[in-house]
FISE-372203 format. One line per field, with one value per residue: residue number from 1; x, y, z of N, C-alpha, C in turn. Coordinates in steps of 0.2 Angstrom, whole numbers, m for minus. Layout:
<nodes>
num <- (NUM_...)
n.c1 <- (X_...)
n.c2 <- (Y_...)
n.c3 <- (Z_...)
ca.c1 <- (X_...)
ca.c2 <- (Y_...)
ca.c3 <- (Z_...)
c.c1 <- (X_...)
c.c2 <- (Y_...)
c.c3 <- (Z_...)
</nodes>
This chain:
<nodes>
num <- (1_2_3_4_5_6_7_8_9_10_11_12_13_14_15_16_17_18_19_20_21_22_23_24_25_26_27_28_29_30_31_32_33_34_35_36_37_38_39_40_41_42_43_44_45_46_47_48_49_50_51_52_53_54_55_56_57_58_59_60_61_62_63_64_65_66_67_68_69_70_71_72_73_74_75_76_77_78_79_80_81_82_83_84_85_86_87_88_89_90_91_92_93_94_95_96_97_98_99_100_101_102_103_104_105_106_107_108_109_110_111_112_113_114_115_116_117_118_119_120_121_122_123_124_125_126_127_128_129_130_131_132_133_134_135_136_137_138_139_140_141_142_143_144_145_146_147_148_149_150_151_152_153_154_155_156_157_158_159_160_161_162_163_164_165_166_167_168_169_170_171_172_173_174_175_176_177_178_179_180_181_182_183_184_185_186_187_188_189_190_191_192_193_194_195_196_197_198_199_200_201_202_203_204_205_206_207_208_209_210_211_212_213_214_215_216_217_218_219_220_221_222_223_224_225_226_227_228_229_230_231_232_233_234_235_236_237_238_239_240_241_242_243_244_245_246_247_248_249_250_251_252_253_254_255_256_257_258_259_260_261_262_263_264_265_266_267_268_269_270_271_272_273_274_275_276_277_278_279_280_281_282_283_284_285_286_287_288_289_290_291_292_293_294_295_296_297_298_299_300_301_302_303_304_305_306_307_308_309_310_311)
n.c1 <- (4_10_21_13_11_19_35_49_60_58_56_71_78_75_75_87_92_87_92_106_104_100_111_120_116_114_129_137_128_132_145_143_135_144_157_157_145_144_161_167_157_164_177_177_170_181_186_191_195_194_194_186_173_168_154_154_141_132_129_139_152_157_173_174_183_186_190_183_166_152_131_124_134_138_126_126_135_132_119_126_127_114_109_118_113_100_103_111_102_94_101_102_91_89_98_92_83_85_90_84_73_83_92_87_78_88_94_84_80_90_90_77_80_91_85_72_79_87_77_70_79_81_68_67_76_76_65_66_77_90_106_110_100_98_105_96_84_84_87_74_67_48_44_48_41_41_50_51_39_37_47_45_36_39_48_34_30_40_40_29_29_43_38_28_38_47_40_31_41_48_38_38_50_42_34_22_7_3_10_12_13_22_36_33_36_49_56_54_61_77_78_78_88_99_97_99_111_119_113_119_132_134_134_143_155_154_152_156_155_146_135_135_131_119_107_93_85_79_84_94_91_87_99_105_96_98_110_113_103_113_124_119_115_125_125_114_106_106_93_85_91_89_76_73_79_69_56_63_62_48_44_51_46_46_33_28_33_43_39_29_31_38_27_19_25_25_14_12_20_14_1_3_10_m1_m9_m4_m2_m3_11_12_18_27_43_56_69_85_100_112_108_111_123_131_123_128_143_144_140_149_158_155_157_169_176_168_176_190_189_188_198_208_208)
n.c2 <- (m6_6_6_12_23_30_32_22_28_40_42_40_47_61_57_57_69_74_69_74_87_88_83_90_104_100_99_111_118_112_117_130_131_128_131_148_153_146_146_157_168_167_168_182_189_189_176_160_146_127_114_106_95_84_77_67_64_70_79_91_101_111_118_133_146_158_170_180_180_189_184_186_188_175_168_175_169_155_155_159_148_145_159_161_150_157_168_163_156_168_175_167_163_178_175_167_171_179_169_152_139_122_128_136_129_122_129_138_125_123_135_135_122_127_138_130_119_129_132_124_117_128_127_114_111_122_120_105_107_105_102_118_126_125_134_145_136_135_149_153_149_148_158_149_147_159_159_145_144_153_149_137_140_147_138_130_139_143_130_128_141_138_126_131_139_130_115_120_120_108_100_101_93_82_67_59_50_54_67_75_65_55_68_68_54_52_65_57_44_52_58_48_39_48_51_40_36_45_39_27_31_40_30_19_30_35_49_55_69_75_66_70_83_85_79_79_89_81_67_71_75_62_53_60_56_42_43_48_39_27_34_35_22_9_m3_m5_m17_m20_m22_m16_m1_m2_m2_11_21_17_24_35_40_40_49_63_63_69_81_76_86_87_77_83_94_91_85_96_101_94_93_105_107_98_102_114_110_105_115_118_119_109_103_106_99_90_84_70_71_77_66_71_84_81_81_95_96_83_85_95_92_80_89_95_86_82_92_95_80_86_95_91_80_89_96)
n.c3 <- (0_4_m6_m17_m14_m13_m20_m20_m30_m28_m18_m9_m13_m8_5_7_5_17_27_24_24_38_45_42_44_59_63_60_68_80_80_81_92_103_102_96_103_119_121_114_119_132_132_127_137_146_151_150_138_143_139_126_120_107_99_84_79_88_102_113_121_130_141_153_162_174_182_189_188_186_189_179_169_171_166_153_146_147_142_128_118_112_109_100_90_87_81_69_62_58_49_41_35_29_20_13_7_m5_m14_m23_m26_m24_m18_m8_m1_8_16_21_28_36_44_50_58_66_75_79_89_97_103_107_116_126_133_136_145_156_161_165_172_166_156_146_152_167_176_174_176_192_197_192_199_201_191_179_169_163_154_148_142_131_125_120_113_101_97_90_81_74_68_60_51_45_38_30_22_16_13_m1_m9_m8_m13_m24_m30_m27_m35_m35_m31_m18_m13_1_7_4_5_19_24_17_27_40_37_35_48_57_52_55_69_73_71_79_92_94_93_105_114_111_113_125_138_154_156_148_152_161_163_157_166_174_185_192_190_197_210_215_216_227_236_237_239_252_257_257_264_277_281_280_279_271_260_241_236_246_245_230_231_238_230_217_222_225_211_208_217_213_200_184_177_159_148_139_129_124_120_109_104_100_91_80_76_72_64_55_51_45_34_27_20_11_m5_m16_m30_m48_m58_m52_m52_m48_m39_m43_m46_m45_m39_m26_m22_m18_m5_3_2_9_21_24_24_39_46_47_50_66_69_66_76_89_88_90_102)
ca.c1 <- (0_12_25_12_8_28_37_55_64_56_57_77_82_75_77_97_92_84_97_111_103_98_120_126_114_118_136_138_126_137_152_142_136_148_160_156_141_150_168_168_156_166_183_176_171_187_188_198_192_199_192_181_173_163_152_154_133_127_130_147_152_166_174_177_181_186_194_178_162_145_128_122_141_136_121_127_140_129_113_126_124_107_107_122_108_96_107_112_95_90_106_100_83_91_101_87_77_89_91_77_77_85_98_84_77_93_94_77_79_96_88_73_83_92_77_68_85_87_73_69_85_81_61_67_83_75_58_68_85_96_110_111_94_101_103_91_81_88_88_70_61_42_43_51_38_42_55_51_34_38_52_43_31_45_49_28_29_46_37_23_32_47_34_27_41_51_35_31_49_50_33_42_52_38_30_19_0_1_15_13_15_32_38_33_40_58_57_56_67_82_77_78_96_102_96_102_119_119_114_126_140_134_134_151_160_149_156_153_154_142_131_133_126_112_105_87_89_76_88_99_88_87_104_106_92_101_117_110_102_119_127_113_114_132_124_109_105_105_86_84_95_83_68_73_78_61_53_62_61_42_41_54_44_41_26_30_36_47_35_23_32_37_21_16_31_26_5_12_22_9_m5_7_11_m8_m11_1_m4_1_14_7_21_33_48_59_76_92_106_118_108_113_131_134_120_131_148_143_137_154_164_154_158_176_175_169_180_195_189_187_203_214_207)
ca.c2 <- (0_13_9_14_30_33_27_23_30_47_43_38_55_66_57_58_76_76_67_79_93_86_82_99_108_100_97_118_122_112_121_139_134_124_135_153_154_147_149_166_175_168_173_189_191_187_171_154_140_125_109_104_89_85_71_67_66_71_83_91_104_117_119_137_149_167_174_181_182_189_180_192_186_169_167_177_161_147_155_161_143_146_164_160_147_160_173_161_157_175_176_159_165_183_176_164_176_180_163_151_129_118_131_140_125_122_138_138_121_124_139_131_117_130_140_125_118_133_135_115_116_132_127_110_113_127_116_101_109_101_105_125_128_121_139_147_133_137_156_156_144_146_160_147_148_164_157_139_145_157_147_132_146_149_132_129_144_140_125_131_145_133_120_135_138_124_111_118_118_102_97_100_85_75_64_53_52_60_72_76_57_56_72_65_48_55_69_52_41_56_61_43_38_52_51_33_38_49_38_24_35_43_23_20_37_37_54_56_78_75_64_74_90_84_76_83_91_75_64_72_73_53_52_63_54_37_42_48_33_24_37_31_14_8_m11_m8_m22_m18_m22_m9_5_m2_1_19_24_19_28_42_43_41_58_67_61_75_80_74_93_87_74_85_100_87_85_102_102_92_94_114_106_95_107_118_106_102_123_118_119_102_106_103_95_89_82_68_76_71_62_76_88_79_81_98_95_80_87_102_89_78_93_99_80_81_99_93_78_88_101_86_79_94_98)
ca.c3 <- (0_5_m11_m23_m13_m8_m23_m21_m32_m26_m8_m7_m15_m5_12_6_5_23_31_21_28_45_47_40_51_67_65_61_73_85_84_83_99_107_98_95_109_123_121_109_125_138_130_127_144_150_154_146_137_146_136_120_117_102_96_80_77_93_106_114_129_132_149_151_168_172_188_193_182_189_190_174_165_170_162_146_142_147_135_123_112_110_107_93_85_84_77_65_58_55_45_35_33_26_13_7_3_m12_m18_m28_m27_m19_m13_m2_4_9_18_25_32_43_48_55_64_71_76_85_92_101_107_112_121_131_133_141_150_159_162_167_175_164_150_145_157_173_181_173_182_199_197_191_202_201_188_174_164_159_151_146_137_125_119_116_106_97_93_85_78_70_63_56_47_43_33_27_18_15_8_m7_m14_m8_m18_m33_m32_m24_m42_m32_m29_m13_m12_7_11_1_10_28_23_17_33_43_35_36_53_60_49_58_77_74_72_86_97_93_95_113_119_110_115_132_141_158_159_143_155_171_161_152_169_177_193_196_192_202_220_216_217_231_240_235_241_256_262_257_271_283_281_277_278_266_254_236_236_248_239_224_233_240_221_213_229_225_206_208_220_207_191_181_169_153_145_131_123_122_116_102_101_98_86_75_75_71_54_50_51_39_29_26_20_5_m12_m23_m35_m54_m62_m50_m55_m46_m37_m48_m41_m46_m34_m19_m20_m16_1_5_3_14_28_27_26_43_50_47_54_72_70_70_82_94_90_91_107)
c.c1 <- (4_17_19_8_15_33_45_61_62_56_65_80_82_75_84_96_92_89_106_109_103_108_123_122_114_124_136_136_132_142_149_138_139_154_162_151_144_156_168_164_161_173_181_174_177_189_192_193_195_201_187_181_166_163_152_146_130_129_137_145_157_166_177_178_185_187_186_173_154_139_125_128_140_132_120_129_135_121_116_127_118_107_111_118_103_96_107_107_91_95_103_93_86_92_97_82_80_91_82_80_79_90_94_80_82_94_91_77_84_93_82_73_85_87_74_74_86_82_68_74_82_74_64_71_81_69_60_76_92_98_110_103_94_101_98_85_79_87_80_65_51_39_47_47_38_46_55_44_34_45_51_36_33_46_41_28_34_42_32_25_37_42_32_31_45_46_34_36_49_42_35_45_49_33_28_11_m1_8_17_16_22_37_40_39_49_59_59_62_75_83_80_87_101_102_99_109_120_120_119_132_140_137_142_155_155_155_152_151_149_136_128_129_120_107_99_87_83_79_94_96_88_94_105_102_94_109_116_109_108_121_124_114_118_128_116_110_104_99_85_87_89_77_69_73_71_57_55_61_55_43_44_52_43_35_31_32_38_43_30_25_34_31_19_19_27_21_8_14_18_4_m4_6_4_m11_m7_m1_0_5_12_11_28_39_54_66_81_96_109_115_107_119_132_132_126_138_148_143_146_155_164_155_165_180_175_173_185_195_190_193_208_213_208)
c.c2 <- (6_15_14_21_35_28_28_27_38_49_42_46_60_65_55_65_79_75_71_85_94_86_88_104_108_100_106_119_118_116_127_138_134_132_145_157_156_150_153_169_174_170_182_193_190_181_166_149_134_118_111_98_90_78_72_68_67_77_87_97_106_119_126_139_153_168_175_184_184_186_184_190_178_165_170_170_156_150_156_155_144_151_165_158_152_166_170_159_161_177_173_163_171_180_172_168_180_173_159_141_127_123_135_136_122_126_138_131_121_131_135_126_121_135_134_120_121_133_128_116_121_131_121_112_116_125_110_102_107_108_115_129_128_129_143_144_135_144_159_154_143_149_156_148_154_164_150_141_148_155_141_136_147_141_129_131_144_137_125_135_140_127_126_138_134_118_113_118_110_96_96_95_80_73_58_55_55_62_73_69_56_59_69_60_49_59_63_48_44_56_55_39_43_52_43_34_42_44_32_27_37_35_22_22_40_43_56_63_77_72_67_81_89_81_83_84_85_69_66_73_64_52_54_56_47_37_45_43_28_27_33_28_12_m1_m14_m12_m16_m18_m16_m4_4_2_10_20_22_23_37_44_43_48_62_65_68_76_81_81_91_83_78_92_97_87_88_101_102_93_101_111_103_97_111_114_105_109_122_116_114_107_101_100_94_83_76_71_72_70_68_82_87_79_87_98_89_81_92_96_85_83_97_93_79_88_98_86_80_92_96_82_82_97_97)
c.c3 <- (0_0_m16_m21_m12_m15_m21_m24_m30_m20_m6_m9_m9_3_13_8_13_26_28_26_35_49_48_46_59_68_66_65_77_87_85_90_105_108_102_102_114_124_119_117_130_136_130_132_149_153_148_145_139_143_132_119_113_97_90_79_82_96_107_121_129_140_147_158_168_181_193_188_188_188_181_168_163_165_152_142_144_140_128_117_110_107_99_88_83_80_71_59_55_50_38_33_30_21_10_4_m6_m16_m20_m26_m21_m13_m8_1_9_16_23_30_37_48_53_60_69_78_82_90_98_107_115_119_129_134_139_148_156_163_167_172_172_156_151_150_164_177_181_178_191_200_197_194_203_195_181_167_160_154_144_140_135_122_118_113_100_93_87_81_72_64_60_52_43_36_28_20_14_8_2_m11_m15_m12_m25_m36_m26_m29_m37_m29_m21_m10_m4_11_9_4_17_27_23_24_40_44_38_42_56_57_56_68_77_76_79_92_97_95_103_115_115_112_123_136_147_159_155_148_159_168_158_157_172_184_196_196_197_209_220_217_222_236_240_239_249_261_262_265_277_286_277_273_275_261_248_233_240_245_234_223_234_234_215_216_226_217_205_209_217_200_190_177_163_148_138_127_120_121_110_98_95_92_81_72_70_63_50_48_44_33_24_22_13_2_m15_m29_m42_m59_m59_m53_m48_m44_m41_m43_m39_m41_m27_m18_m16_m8_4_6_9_20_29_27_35_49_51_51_62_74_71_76_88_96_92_99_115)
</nodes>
């Protein structure tokens, strides 16, 4: 049922496309936030960068510090990865506006990564206590929402505008009786190629600083509360420890935040998607114009390999 609605040879192209795009735009973003964000504000406020590490398809993390940095300094260098991605996408977005084709879906779709990247990050993080939100969390304690929902507004709104632009370019090379299912189906494919890699690589290249900062200040009272009852009771059973630690990640569960700003996400691009006009004589994507998307993504994969190795 689903080849004769999603044909082959018009679904492999453009989910090469996807997962071209999906590479080159996280690798770049990574170092512009890892990079440029971080370490460029914190240099610039006087401080030193002291470590980089950086996944090949996933994540990364700079160590930086500074004699003496104020609570207002602080929080510059820890949002300024995000604030780089958001820059970065108003830059993207500018110069697609003077391009046509593939080169501004191109364009339009790194900026949109960036865009909802940003804003995922800053939305969870901030919601959750974890990653670049972590003080934010702590600094803003019952007023978070100030914070967490207008930037997972940002990330809808993103996506809704983002399909808005992007689908009907990419209608053009979708020749199948339903154009939208083609899209989806390739958007998938890509999306899941790539988060594949990703995680394969964290569990391979497991990094604990990378672990310890991405944790939920609700994993972190279970540990506390676990390491704790250890103190205690030197001569607790590892049953007991068991029990305390599902005891306490019950009482620290959170509300489900990020699936369901996913959610949103993706309800918002579908919704989009769905406002687009069929294109009237689309045409299958050529081989030939997947080179230059795929040269750009390894050259941005050999880019964070060496920054990773030199470092």
């Amino acid at each position: 049922m689903l080849a004769g609605v999603v044909p082959l040879r018009a679904l492999l192209p453009l989910a090469a496309l996807t997962f071209a795009v999906a590479l080159a735009t996280s690798r770049y973003g990574l170092v512009v936030h890892e990079l440029a964000g971080h370490g460029g504000t914190a240099v610039v406020l006087g401080g030193h960068i002291d470590q980089v590490k950086l996944f090949w398809f996933g994540g990364g993390w700079v160590s930086y510090h500074a004699a003496s940095w104020s609570t207002a300094e602080i929080l510059a260098v820890t949002l300024g990865g995000i604030a780089t991605e958001w820059i970065a996408a108003a830059i993207l977005v500018a110069i697609a506006r003077r391009r046509a084709g593939l080169a501004k879906l191109v364009l339009l779709g790194a900026a949109v990564g960036f865009a909802i990247h940003g804003g995922m990050y800053l939305a969870v993080g901030t919601y959750y206590g974890s990653g670049d939100g972590t003080i934010l969390h702590h600094l803003l304690g019952d007023w978070r929402p100030l914070v967490w929902a207008p930037a997972a507004a940002i990330c809808v709104g993103a996506a809704w505008l983002g399909a808005q632009a992007v689908i009907p370019i990419l209608r053009a090379y979708a020749p199948a009786r339903s154009q939208l299912a083609l899209i989806g189906a390739a958007m998938v494919l890509g999306g899941a190629l790539h988060v594949g890699l990703l995680v394969a690589e964290q569990k391979l290249r497991a990094d604990p600083v990378y672990t310890a900062i991405m944790k939920t200040e609700g994993q972190r009272q279970v540990e506390h509360d676990v390491a704790t009852a250890r103190a205690q009771n030197p001569q607790a059973s590892a049953e007991q420890i068991e029990q305390i630690r599902r005891s306490s990640e019950q009482k620290h569960k959170p509300f489900p935040f990020a699936p369901l700003l996913i959610a949103l996400i993706a309800a918002s691009a579908i919704a989009s998607m769905m406002r687009t006009r069929p294109a009237e004589a689309p045409a299958g994507l050529p081989g030939r114009d997947l080179r230059l998307p795929a040269l750009v993504a390894a050259i941005g994969i050999f880019l964070v390999g060496l920054i990773d190795a030199l470092a």
